[in-house]
PAZAPA-4460 file (N, C-alpha, C; in steps of 0.05 Angstrom, whole numbers, plus 32768, in hexadecimal, padded with zeros to 4 digits):
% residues 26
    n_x    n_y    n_z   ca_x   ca_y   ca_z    c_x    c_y    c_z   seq   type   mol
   8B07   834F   85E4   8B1A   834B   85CE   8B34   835B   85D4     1      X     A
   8B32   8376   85DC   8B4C   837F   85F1   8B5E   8374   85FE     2      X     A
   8B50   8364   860B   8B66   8355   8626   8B70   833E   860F     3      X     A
   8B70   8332   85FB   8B7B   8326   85F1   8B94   832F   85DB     4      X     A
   8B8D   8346   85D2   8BA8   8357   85C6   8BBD   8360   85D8     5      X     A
   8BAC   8361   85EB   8BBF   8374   8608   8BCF   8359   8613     6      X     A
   8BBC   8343   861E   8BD4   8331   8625   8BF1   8326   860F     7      X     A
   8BEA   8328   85F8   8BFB   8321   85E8   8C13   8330   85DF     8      X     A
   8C08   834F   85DC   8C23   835D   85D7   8C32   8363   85F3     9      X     A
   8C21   835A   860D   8C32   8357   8623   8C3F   8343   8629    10      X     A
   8C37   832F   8614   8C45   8310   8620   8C62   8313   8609    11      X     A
   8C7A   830D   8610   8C8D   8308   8609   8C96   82EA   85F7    12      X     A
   8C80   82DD   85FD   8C7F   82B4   85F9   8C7A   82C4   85D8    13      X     A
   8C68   82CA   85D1   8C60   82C9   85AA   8C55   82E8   85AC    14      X     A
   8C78   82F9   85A1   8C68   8312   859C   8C62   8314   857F    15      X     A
   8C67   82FC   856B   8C5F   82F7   854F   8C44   82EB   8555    16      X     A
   8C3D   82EA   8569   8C1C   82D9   856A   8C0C   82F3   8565    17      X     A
   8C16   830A   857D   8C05   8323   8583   8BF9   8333   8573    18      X     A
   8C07   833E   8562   8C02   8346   854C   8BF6   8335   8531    19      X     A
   8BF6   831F   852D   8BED   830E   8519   8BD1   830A   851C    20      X     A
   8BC8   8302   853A   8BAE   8309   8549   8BA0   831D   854A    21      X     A
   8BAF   8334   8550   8BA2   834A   8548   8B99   8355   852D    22      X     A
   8BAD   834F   851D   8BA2   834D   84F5   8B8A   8341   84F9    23      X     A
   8B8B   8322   84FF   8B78   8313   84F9   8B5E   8313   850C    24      X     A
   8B52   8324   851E   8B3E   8325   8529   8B3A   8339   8520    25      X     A
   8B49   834F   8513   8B32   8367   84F9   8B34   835B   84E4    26      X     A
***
């Protein structure tokens, strides 16, 4: 579940995805 927060706030494409994801998997 790491590597999926980690690719996101590293990906530049949806850094409104990264964090919304991260809310929503706690």
């Amino acid at each position: 579940m790491k590597a999926l927060p980690s690719q996101g706030l590293e990906s530049p494409s949806i850094p409104t995805a990264s964090p919304l994801l991260i809310v929503y998997i706690f």
